[in-house]
C-alpha angles and dihedrals in degrees: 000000000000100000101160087058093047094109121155112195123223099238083064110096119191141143109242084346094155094048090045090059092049097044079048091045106051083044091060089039099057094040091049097043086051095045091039101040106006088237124135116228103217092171140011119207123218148167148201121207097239095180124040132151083237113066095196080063107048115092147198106209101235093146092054086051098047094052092055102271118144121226106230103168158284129305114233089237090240087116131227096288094035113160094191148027098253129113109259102149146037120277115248137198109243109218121195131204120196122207086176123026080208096063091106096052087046087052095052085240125144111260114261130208101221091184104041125188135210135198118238108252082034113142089346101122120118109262090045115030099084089052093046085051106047111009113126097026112169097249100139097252135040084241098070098037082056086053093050087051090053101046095042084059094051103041080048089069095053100036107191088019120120106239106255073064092085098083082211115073120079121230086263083062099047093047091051095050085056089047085057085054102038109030125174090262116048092203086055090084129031124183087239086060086051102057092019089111091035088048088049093044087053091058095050097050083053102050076062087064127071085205139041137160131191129209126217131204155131130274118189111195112192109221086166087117096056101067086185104071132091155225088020126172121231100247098188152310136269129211094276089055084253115149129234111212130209133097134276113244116209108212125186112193115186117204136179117253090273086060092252106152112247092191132276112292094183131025115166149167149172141193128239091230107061089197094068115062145273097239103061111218128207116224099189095076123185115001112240101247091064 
């Protein structure tokens, strides 16, 4: 489609302007493939670099969205020749466009539910539920998504506990619940990975409801008393002038019409300082009594 000559200037101003060339595009593109070759287009295949170094260059897709597209998935970032498993690209978002819903079916190819539901309750029990919610997350090796999965389940039993709180859990576990936090390379895990199958969970318990609401507001978390961290927000001021420190984290909760949580859809941050990262780090590690 063109894509990396799909520039719009500034000086351009139109309303839906991005979503209206492509609507125009894939209509010239099916008419020409069928008078040039005789050959139906039933889909057209897309993506959007979601995670570049540059955040002027990284993308959502919205365009693609609003001109009828469908968002599948996310690419493992190996690449299309990769030789081997590792991690050598961005991920990026896959976007379909179909020309005919029975494309599948033409294919031979299984039927596929591109807007799933789940009932609430569903895979919450106990042995299951952590797995459900964060398993797959996007953390660049099966190692650290099983981690996540660990640690989700321990810091579940002593809600509002630090960690070294689950008696337990041994010092190897608690090491390797701060390495999660803190790896060798800061870019390796993002808050969106975190929360990214928990995020998509939460969707799909809301596509079950005719009705949802969600519900917005501000969280202040004070950090004053950890001198070691960085890239902190000033929260607020006591009586002296002195500042509290910490960051102010955005929620969005969606619930049914009864007010019963269906999960968090958004929970975001950013620091005051856009140098520091977005993902704030604690130095002090692990406290000398564990």
């Amino acid at each position: 489609m063109g894509l990396s000559r799909f520039l719009i200037r500034p000086c351009v101003h139109c309303t839906n302007l991005a979503s209206h060339v492509l609507a125009k595009s894939l209509k010239r593109m099916k008419e020409d493939m069928m008078q040039d070759h005789g050959i139906p287009i039933w889909v057209v295949e897309t993506f959007v670099d979601s995670e570049n170094d540059d955040p002027a260059l990284r993308y959502t897709g919205t365009c693609f969205v609003a001109a009828g597209f469908h968002d599948v998935g996310q690419t493992t970032g190996r690449g299309r020749h990769a030789k081997t498993r590792d991690r050598t690209r961005t991920l990026k978002r896959v976007f379909l466009y179909e020309f005919n819903s029975r494309w599948r079916k033409q294919l031979g190819l299984a039927p596929v539910d591109l807007y799933p539901t789940l009932e609430i309750g569903t895979g919450l029990d106990a042995q299951s539920w952590a797995h459900q919610e964060f398993g797959g997350a996007p953390l660049g090796d099966v190692r650290r998504m099983a981690s996540l999965i660990k640690m989700v389940t321990y810091l579940s039993r002593i809600p509002g506990d630090p960690i070294y709180a689950n008696l337990s859990m041994d010092k190897a576990a608690i090491r390797a619940y701060y390495r999660l936090l803190d790896p060798p390379d800061p870019t390796a895990i993002r808050p969106e990975d975190l929360v990214a199958p928990h995020r998509q969970r939460t969707i799909e318990r809301m596509r079950g409801q005719d009705r949802v609401l969600c519900l917005i507001d501000e969280t202040k978390i004070n950090y004053s008393r950890l001198a070691s961290c960085d890239g902190l927000d000033t929260i607020g001021r006591n009586q002296t002038s002195s500042e509290a420190q910490g960051v102010r984290l955005h929620g969005s909760l969606p619930v049914t019409e009864k007010g019963l949580p269906l999960g968090v859809i958004r929970c975001g941050f950013q620091p005051s300082d856009p140098e520091s990262e977005v993902w704030i780090r604690k130095k002090h590690r692990i406290p000398q009594h564990e």
